[in-house]
C-alpha positions in Angstrom: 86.5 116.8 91.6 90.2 116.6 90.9 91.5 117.2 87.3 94.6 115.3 85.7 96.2 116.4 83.1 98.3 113.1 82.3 98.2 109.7 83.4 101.4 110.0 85.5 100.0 112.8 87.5 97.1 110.6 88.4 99.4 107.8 89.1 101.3 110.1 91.3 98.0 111.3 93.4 97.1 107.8 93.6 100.6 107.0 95.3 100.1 109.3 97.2 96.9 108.2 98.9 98.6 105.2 99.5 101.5 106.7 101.1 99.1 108.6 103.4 97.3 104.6 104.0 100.4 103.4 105.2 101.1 106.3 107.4 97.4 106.0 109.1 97.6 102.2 109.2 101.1 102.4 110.9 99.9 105.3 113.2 96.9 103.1 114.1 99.5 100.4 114.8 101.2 101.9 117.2 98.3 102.8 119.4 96.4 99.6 119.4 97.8 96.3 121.1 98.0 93.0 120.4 96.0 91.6 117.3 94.2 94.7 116.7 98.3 96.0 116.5 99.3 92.9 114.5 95.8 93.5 112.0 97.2 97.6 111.4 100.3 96.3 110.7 99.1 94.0 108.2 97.0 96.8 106.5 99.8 99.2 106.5 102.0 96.8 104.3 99.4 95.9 102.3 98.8 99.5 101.2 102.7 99.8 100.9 101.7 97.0 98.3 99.2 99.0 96.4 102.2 102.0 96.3 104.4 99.8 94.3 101.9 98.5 91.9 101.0 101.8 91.0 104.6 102.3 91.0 105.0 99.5 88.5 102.4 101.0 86.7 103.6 104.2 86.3 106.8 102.3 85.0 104.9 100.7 82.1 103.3 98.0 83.6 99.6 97.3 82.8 97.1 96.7 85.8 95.2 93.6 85.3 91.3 94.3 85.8 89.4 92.9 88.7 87.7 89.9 87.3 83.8 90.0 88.3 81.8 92.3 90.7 83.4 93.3 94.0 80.9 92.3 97.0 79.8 95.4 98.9 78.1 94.6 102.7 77.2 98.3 102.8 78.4 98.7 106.7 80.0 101.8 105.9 76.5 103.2 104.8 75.1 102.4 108.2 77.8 103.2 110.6 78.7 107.4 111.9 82.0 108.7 111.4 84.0 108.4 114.0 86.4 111.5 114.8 90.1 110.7 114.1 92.1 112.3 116.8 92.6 110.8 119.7 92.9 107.3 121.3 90.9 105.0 119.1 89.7 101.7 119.6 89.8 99.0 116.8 86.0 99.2 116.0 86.5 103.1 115.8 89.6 102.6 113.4 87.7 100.0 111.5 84.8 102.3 110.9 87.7 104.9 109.8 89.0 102.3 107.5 85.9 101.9 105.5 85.1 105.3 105.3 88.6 106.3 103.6 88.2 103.3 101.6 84.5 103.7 100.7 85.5 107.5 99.9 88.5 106.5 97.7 86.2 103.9 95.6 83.7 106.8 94.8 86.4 109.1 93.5 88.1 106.7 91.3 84.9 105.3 89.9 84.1 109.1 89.5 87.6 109.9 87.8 87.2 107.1 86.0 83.4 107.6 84.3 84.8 111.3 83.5 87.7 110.0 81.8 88.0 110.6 77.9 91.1 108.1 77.1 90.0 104.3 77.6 93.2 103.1 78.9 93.3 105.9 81.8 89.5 104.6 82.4 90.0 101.4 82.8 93.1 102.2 84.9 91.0 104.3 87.0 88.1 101.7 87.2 90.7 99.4 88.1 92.4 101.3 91.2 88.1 101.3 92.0 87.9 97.8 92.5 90.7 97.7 94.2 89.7 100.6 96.6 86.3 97.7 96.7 88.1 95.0 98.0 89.8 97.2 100.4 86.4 98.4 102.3 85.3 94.9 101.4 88.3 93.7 103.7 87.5 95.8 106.5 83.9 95.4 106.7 84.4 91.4 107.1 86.9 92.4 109.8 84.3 94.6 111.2 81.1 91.8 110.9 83.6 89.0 111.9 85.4 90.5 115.2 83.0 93.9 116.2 79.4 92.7 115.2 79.7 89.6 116.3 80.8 90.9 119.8 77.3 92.2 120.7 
């Protein structure tokens, strides 16, 4: 598991990640057509989002904790992975999605339970949730407009 040795440079692998969401939503974008397109496109500026609240963060501002429990519909437990390269489809980048966001939940929820100062856990517990309603996001896309297909 990755180690931090300050709060900045765990905000700054946190950007990061977002910087490399944005690329892979805008990547996915430019394959896909038409809503499918419009939906990556969507994504990709909502992680661009998630970069400047860490941004603000990093600059002093506090991140306001998730009120409640974040629903989880477990489809990323059930689905295979789906290889990256390549033309995908939007069920395959949807499955993609949730993975990465799935992934990124665990590791902040694990950062965050190893953490020793209780304002970098609850930061990291924060970024958590919001990696939650991320996967949360996509696996209503993926019941809504893929599941309901078949």
């Amino acid at each position: 598991m990755a180690t931090f040795e300050s709060a900045d440079a765990l905000l700054d692998f946190a950007i990061a990640g977002e910087e490399e969401a944005v690329e892979f939503y805008t990547k996915l974008a430019e394959k896909a057509q038409g809503a499918a397109r419009k939906a990556f496109e969507d994504f990709a500026k909502e992680e661009m989002g998630h970069k400047q609240k860490l941004l603000a963060i990093k600059a002093g501002r506090q991140l306001a904790p998730v009120e409640g429990r974040i629903t989880d519909l477990k489809i990323a437990d059930y689905v295979v992975d789906v290889d990256e390269e390549g033309e995908l489809d939007y069920r395959q980048a949807l499955l993609i999605a949730m993975k990465k966001e799935k992934a990124a939940f665990k590791l902040y929820t694990a950062l965050g339970e190893a953490a020793r100062d209780e304002g970098l856990r609850s930061l990291l517990l924060a970024l958590a949730q919001e990696e939650a309603k991320h996967k949360l996001r996509f696996e209503i896309e993926y019941d809504e407009n893929v599941l309901s297909e078949n």
